[in-house]
Structures are given as structure tokens and as C-alpha cells.
C-alpha positions in Angstrom: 0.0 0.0 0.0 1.4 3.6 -1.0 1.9 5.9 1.8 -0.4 9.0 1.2 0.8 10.7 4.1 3.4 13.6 2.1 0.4 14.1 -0.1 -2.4 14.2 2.4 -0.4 16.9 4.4 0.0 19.0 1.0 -3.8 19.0 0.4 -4.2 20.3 4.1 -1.7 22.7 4.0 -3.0 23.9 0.8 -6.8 23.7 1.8 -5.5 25.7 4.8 -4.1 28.9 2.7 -6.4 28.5 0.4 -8.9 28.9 3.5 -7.2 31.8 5.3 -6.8 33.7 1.5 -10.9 33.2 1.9 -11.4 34.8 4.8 -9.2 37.6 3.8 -11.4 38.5 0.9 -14.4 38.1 2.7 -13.4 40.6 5.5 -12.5 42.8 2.9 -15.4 42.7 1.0 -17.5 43.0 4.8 -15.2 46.7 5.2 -15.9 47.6 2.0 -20.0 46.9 2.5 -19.4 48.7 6.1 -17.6 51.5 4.4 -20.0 52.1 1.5 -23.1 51.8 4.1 -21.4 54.6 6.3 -20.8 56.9 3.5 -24.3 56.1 1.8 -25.9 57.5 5.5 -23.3 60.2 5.5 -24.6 61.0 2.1 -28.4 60.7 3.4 -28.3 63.0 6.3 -26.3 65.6 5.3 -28.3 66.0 2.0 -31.5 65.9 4.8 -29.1 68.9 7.0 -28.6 70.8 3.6 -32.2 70.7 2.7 -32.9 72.1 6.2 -30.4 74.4 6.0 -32.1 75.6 2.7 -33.5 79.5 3.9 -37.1 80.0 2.8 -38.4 82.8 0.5 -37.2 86.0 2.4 -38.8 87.4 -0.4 -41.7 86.9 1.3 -43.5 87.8 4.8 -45.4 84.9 5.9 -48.1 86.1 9.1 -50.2 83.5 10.4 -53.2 84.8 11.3 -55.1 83.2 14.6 -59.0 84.8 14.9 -60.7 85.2 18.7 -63.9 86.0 18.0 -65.5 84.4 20.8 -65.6 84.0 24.5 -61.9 83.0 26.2 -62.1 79.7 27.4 -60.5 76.7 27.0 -61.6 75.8 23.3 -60.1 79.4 22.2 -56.9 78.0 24.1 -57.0 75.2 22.4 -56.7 76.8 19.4 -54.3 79.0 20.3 -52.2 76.0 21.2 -52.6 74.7 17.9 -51.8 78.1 16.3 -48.1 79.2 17.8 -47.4 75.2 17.0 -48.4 75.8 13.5 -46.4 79.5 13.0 -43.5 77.6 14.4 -43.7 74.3 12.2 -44.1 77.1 9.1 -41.7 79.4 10.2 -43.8 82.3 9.8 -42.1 85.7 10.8 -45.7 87.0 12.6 -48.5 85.5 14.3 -51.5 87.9 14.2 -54.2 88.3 16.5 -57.7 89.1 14.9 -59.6 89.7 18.2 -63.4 90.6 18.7 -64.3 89.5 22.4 -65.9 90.8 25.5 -63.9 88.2 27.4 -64.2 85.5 29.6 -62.7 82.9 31.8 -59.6 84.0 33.6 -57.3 80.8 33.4 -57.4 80.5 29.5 -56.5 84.0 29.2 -53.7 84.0 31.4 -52.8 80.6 29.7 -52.7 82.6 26.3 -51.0 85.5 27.4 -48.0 83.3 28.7 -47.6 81.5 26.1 -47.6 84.9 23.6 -45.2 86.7 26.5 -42.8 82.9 25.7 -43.2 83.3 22.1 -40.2 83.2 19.6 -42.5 84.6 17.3 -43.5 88.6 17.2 -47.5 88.4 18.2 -49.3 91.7 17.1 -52.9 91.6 17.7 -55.7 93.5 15.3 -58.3 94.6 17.7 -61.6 94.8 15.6 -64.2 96.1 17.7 -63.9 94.7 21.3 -61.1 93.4 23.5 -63.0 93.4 26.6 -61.9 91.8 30.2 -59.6 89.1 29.0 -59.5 90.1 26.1 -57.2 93.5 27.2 -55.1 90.9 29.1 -54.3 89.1 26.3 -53.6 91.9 24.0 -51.5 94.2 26.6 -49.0 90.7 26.5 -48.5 91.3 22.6 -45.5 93.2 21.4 -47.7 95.5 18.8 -51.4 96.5 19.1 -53.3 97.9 16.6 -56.9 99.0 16.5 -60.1 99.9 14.2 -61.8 103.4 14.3 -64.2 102.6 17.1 -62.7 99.9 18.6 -62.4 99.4 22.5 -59.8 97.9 25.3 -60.0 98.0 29.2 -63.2 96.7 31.6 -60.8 93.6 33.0 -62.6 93.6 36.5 -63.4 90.3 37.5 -66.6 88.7 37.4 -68.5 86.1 37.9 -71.1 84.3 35.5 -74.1 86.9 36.8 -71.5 89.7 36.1 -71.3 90.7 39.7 -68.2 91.7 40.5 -66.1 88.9 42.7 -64.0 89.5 46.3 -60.8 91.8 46.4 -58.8 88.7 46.3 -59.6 88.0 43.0 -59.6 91.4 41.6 -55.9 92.3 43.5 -54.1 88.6 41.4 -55.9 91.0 38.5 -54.0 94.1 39.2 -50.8 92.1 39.3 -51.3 90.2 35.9 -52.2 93.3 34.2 -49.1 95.1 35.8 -46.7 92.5 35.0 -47.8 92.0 31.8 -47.7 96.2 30.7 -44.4 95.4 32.6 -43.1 93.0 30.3 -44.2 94.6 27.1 -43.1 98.1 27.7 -46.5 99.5 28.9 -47.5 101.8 31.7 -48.7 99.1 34.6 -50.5 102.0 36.1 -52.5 102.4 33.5 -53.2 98.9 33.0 -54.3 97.8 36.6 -56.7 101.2 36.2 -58.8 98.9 34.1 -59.1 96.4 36.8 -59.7 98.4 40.0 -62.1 101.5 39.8 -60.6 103.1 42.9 -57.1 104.2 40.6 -57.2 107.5 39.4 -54.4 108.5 36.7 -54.7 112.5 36.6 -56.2 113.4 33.1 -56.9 109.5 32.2 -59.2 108.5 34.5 -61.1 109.7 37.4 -61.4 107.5 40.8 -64.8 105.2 40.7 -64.9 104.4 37.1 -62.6 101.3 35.5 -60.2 102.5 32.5 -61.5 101.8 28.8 -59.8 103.1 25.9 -61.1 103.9 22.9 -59.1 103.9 19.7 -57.4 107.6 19.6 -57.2 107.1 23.8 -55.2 104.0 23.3 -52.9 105.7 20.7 -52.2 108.6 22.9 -51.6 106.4 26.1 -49.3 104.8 23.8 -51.5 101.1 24.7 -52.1 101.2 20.3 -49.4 101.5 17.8 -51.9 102.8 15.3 -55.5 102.7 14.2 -55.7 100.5 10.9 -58.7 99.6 8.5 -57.7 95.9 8.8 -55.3 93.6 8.0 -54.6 95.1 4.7 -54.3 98.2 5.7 -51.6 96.5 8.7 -49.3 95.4 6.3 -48.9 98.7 4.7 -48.4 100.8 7.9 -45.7 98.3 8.3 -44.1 98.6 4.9 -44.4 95.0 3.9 -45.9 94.1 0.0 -44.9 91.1 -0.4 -46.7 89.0 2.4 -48.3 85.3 2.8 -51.3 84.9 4.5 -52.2 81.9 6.6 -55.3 81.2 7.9 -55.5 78.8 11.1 -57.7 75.7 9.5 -60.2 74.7 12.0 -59.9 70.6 10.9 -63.0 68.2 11.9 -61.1 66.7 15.2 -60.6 70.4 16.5 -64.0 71.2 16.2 -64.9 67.8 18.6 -62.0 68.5 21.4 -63.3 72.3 21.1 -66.7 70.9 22.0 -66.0 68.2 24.5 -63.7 70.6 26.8 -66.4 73.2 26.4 -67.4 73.7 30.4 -70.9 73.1 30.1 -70.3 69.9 28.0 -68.1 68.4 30.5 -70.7 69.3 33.1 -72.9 67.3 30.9 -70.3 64.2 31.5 -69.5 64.5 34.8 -73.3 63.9 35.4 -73.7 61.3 33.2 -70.2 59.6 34.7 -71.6 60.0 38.4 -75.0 59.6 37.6 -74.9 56.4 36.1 -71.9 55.0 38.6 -74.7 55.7 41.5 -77.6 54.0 39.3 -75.3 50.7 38.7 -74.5 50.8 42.1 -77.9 50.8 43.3 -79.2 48.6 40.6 -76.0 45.9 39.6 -76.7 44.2 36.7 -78.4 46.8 34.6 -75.5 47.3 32.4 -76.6 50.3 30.6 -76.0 53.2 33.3 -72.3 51.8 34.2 -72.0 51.5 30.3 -72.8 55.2 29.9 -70.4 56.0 32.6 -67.8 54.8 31.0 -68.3 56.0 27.5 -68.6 59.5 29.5 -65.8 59.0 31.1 -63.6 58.3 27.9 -65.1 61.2 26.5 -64.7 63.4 29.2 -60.5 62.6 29.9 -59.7 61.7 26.4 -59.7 65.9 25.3 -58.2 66.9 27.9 -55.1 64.1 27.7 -55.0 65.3 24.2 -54.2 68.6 24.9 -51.9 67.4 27.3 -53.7 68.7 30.3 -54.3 65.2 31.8 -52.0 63.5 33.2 -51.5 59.4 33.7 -51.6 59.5 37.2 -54.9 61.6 37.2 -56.9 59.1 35.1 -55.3 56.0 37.5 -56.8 58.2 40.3 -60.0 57.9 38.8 -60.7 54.3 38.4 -58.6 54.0 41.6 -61.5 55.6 42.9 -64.4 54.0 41.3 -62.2 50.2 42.6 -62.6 51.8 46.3 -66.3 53.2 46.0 -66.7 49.0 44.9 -65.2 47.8 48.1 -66.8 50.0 50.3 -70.1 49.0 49.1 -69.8 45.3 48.1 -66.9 43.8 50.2 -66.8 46.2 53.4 -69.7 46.7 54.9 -70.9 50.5 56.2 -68.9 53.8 54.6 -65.6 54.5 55.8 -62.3 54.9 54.7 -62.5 53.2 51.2 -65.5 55.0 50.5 -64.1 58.4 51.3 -61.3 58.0 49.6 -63.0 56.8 47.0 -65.0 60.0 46.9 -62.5 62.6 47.1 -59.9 60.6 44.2 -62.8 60.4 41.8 -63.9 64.0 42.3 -60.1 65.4 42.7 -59.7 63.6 39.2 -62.1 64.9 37.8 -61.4 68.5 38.7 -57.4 68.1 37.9 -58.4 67.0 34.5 -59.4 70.5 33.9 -56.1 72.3 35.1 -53.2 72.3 33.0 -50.3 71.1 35.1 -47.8 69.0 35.3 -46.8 66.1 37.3 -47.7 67.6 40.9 -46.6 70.7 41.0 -49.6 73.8 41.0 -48.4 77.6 40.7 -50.8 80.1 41.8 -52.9 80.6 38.0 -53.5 76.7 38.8 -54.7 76.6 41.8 -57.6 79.5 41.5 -58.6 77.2 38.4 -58.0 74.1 40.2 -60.8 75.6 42.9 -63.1 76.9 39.8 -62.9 73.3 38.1 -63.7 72.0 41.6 -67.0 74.2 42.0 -67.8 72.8 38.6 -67.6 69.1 39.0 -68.9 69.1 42.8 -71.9 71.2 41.1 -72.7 68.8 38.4 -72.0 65.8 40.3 -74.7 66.8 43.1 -77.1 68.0 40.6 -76.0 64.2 38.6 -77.0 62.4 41.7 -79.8 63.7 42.2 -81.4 62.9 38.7 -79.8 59.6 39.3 -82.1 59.1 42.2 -85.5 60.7 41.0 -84.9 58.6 37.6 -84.0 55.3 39.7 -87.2 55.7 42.2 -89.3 56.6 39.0 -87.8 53.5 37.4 -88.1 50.7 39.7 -91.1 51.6 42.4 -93.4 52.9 39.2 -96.1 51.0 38.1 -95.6 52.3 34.4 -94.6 49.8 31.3 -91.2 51.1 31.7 -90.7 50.2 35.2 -87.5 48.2 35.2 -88.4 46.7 38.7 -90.6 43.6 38.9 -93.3 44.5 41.3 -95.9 41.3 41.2 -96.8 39.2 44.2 -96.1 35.8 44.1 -98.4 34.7 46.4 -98.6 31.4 48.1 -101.9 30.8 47.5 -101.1 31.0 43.5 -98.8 27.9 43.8 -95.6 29.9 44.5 -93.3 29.2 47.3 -91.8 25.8 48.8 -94.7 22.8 50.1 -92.7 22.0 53.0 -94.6 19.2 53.6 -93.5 17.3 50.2 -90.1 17.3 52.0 -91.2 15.9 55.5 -91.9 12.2 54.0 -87.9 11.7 53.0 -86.2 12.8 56.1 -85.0 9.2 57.6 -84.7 7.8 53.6 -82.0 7.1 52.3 -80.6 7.2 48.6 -77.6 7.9 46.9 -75.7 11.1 46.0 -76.5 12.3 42.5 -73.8 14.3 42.7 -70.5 15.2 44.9 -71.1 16.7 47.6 -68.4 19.4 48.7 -70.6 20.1 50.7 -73.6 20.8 48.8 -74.7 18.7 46.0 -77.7 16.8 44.6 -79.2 13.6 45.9 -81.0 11.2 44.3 -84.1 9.7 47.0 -87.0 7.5 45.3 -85.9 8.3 41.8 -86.1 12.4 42.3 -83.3 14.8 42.9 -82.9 17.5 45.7 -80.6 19.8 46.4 -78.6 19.0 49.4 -75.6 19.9 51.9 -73.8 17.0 53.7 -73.0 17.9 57.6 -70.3 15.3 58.3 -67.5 15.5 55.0 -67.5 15.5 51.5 -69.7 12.6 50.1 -68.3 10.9 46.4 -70.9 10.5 43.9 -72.7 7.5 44.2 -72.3 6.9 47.8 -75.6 5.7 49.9 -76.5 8.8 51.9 -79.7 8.9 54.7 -81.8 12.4 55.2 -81.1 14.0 58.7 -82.7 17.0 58.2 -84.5 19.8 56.0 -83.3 23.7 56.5 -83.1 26.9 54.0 -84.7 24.9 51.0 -82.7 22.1 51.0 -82.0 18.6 52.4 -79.1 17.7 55.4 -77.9 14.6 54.4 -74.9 12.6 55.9 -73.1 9.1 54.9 -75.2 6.1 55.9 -73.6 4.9 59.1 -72.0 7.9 60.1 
């Protein structure tokens, strides 16, 4: 036999080079995949740099126009949201306030005028007609205010839904916004807090009892209006700018719904229905409808406000926290104490911290005078939901009407209903056999009918011989035969 040894080594050594010159080529080709890969991404994001370096049209003066036309509250501060987001995303050079308004509700005013005082963005505002209460607030914050011939701007005392005017306390936090904010924007704070409190006087502005309004030529000479324009048009030319863009703030389909759903009165509406129809299901489980209808009000009620970003996680948690205690207290615990309570206060401190824009736990001052205004609300609507809750369930279940949900017949003895105790008496001392296990109750099989039946010694396996002891609460006592 030849000895293939010399050429068995060859053919390793050779498969071995051949091998390594292999994995050579392969790392190479892997760097060069790595490196084109690296210089392809390179490639990709700095063309995506350079085409965000690319300057818009300076030719061009883009204003984005945001109208209040309608009372302050939070739908117009929804918008206004939605608006400085929208000039910033475009890169608009000035965002334009087209204001008619005779006010309205303090917190979404001041949350406007922050959020113009913050802005990267100029902010004029075009007063056409009235900028009333709030509405002065919110245009003293802007850096340039121009008015119509006739318009108005002042009459920021504090007031409450009557229009009686509220406490010193809330007209003194008044004073202090509408000095800071003159403050801020280069105004005279005197002036400004003059339209607040009727007891300043300002020699040759304003006599002591009356509250400051300016008309259009008082504003200009006060220096609180740049200059009185025709309207928008008529803007753009005092300010020397021809070529100029126009954008409109589109009011989309889905703004229109959150506008309406965080509208005060609406979310009344749902805080009724949600306690309403908790206190209904509670009193009547099994229903299904009125805890149904709490819940859809419920989702409609936070699911606004945690778009806007006004709710927070831990807030809804609270809530259904809450409902999970109310449903101790009253099916697991018996009486009302501590679950209960608790249960109370997290559902109704949800519900009002839903309506406050804040974040994590931390309230400044602005907050909590509309934490304690969104607590009037919802403790309001939650009595008045109760108590339709309980006229609508006594009207529901103790009427004799076709819709009574409550079955209110009789069933009288004498009409065959109830239990012939005697039928029973004849098979205690029988025996028979267990129809079924009994752990311990069960069914027994006695003279070839069942019964229901509870064994008083230990379980008893189907099919065992079992003897009657006993009848109590509708149902046999049975043990083993010959225990």
C-alpha cells in the first residue's frame, strides 16, 4: 500500500491557505460593505441637513393669522395652542391676532397670554371692535397693538357668571397680571391695573370710581395702540411690507370635537352622566346600561383633555382608583368609611385636575384659582347628577308604568308559588344515593327524584348511599349512611 501521508499533508496545508486567503477576501469585501453603508448614511443625512439648511423665500413675509372671535375659554386656548405650534412648524415671521371678544374665563386668558409673553415669534394683535376683560389681558401681552376706528380695550374687573363683580382677592391677582404683563411689554402698569380696579385715578386719564377703557385715539395717545388701521390690509402697509403670505389657522374636523367636548358646560354634561350612572349601577347591579354610559362619558370626558396634554396618567389612574374603592366599600366592606371616602375625594379630585393644566404635581398660583373653579364645577354637576340619578331610579323601579325596570308582582302562596314544606317531610330518615359530589352541597338522588342538598359530616363521592337527617333553607341535610 502507497503511503499517502506527504500528499495528504500537502492537500491540508493547501486547503488551509487556500482557506485563510478566503477569509481575507471576505473581511474585505465586509469593510468595504461597512464602508459604503457609512458613506451612503453620511450621504443621506447631510443631504437631509442641507435641505434644512435651505433658507425660505425671504422674499416673502409669511403672518399667520389666529381669529378670537368668541368667548376665552378653553376651546379658544386650544386653538391657540394649535396656532403658535403651527407658526413655528411654518416658520412664519408673525403671528396675528384678529380679536373681537368681551372676554371671559380668567385661566385660558392668562394661559394665552403666557404662552404669547414665551413666544419666539412677534405676536401683534388687530383689535376689531372689542377686547374686553380678557381680552385687554391678552392683547396688553403682545409686542404690537393695533386697532379699528371705534374699537375698544380695558373693563378687565373680575366677574363672575351673573356679572357681579367677585372678592378683592380675586380682583388684587388682577391688578398684578395686568401690571406684570404692561411690565413685560413696555407699557404703563398703572394704567393697566386702572382697568381692573375703579378706585385708581391717573390725573387726566381716569377719574377715581370708574374702571379704564380706551377707545381707539385714547389708546394711541396712552401709547397702549401702535396705530389705528382699517384691517389687515391696511396692517401690512403701515408696516411697509408688500410682499406678504397669508395663513389662515384651518379649524380641521377633530378640533372642532375637542373644542366641543372641553367646552365647560359639556363636561358638566359628563360629569353627570359619569356619576349619575356610577350611583344608578350601584344601586341597581346588573343593569349594564347606566355603568356602560359612565364609562363612555368618562372616555369622552379625559380623552380631550389628555389630548391637549392637560391630563396626566396618574390623574386618570386616580379615577378608576376611585371607582375600585367606591366597589369595596359598598360590596366587600360593609358600612362607609375609609375606602369609601377615599374613593369620593380621588374620583372628584380627578375629575377637577383633568381640567387644570399642570404638570406632574406641581400647582403655581394661576393653577390653583382654576383648580378651585374646576372643583366648583364638577362638585356642582356631580350633586345635581345624583340627584337625577335618584329621581330617575325611584321613578324607574317603584313605578307601576310599562317602563318600570323593577318587577313589582306578588307571588303569592296561595297561586302555587313558594316551597310545600310538607313534600319534604316524608324523606327525612330515607336514604338514597348522591346524584352528585357533595363538597358540601350537591344533589341527591331519593326514590328516583333529585334534591338539592348539603352533607353535615365531610364531602360525600358520587354515588355513595347517603340517609336524610334533616330539611333547613330549602334544601336537604344529608350525611353518609352509618356515620
Amino acid at each position: 500500500m502507497k503511503d499517502y501521508g506527504p500528499i495528504s499533508a500537502g492537500v491540508k496545508t493547501g486547503g488551509q491557505k487556500l482557506g485563510k486567503e478566503l477569509s481575507v477576501d471576505r473581511k474585505k469585501r465586509s469593510y468595504h460593505r461597512l464602508f459604503n453603508t457609512i458613506l451612503f448614511l453620511l450621504l443621506f443625512f447631510g443631504s437631509l441637513q442641507l435641505k434644512a439648511a435651505i433658507p425660505k423665500d425671504t422674499n416673502v413675509y409669511r403672518v399667520y393669522i389666529l381669529n378670537i372671535q368668541e368667548e376665552i375659554a378653553p376651546p379658544i386656548w386650544h386653538l391657540t395652542q394649535k396656532a403658535f405650534q403651527e407658526a413655528q412648524d411654518q416658520q412664519d415671521d408673525l403671528l396675528l391676532i384678529h380679536m373681537n371678544t368681551y372676554g371671559g374665563m380668567l385661566d385660558a386668558a392668562d394661559s394665552i397670554r403666557t404662552a404669547i409673553l414665551h413666544s419666539e415669534i412677534p405676536v401683534y394683535v388687530l383689535i376689531d371692535n372689542n377686547a374686553a376683560s380678557a381680552g385687554s389681558l391678552i392683547s396688553i401681552a403682545c409686542d404690537s397693538i393695533y386697532m379699528v376706528s371705534g374699537a375698544n380695550i380695558g373693563a378687565a374687573t373680575v366677574v363672575n357668571q351673573s356679572g357681579e363683580v367677585l372678592p378683592d382677592k380675586y380682583q388684587s391677582y388682577m391688578r398684578s397680571m395686568m401690571r406684570s404683563t404692561a411690565e413685560a411689554t413696555g407699557r404703563d402698569p398703572q394704567i393697566a391695573q386702572a382697568m381692573v380696579d375703579p378706585r385708581i385715578s391717573i390725573p387726566h386719564i381716569i377719574d377715581s370710581g370708574m374702571v379704564l377703557t380706551f377707545t381707539t385715539s385714547e389708546a394711541i395717545e396712552n401709547h397702549f395702540c401702535a396705530a389705528k388701521v382699517k384691517g389687515i390690509k391696511d396692517l401690512m402697509d403701515r408696516l411697509g411690507i408688500e410682499n406678504y403670505e397669508l395663513n389662515k389657522q384651518e379649524i380641521k374636523a377633530t378640533d372642532k370635537i375637542v373644542r366641543f367636548l372641553i367646552n365647560p358646560m359639556v363636561s358638566g354634561i359628563l360629569i353627570m352622566l359619569i356619576v349619575g350612572g356610577l350611583y344608578f349601577e350601584l344601586q341597581s347591579p346588573g343593569v349594564g346600561f347606566p355603568l356602560v354610559a359612565a364609562v363612555m362619558a368618562a372616555v369622552l370626558y379625559f380623552a380631550p383633555y389628555y389630548i391637549e396634554g392637560m391630563v396626566e396618567n396618574w390623574e386618570i389612574l386616580a379615577f378608576f382608583l376611585g371607582i375600585a374603592l367606591l366597589a369595596i366599600e359598598l360590596f366587600v366592606i360593609p358600612g362607609f368609611g375609609f375606602f369609601g371616602i377615599t374613593g369620593i375625594i380621588m374620583v372628584i379630585g380627578s375629575l377637577a385636575l383633568a381640567m387644570v393644566d399642570n404638570h406632574g404635581f406641581s400647582f403655581t398660583l394661576p393653577n390653583l384659582d382654576a383648580l378651585i373653579n374646576s372643583l366648583l364645577i364638577v362638585s356642582l354637576f356631580s350633586v345635581v347628577g345624583l340627584i337625577l340619578a335618584y329621581y330617575l331610579g325611584k321613578r324607574l323601579f317603584t313605578s307601576s308604568s310599562k317602563y318600570n325596570l323593577a318587577l313589582n308582582a306578588v307571588q303569592d302562596r296561595g297561586e302555587g308559588f313558594g316551597i310545600d314544606l310538607e313534600s319534604y317531610q316524608h324523606v327525612i330518615g330515607e336514604e338514597g344515593i348522591a346524584f352528585s359530589m357533595l363538597r358540601p352541597a350537591g344533589k341527591v338522588k331519593i326514590q328516583a327524584k333529585i334534591y338539592d342538598a348539603v352533607s353535615i359530616s365531610s364531602f360525600i363521592a358520587k354515588g355513595e348511599v347517603i340517609e336524610v337527617v334533616a330539611y333547613e333553607n330549602a334544601q336537604l341535610v344529608v350525611q353518609k349512611k352509618g356515620s
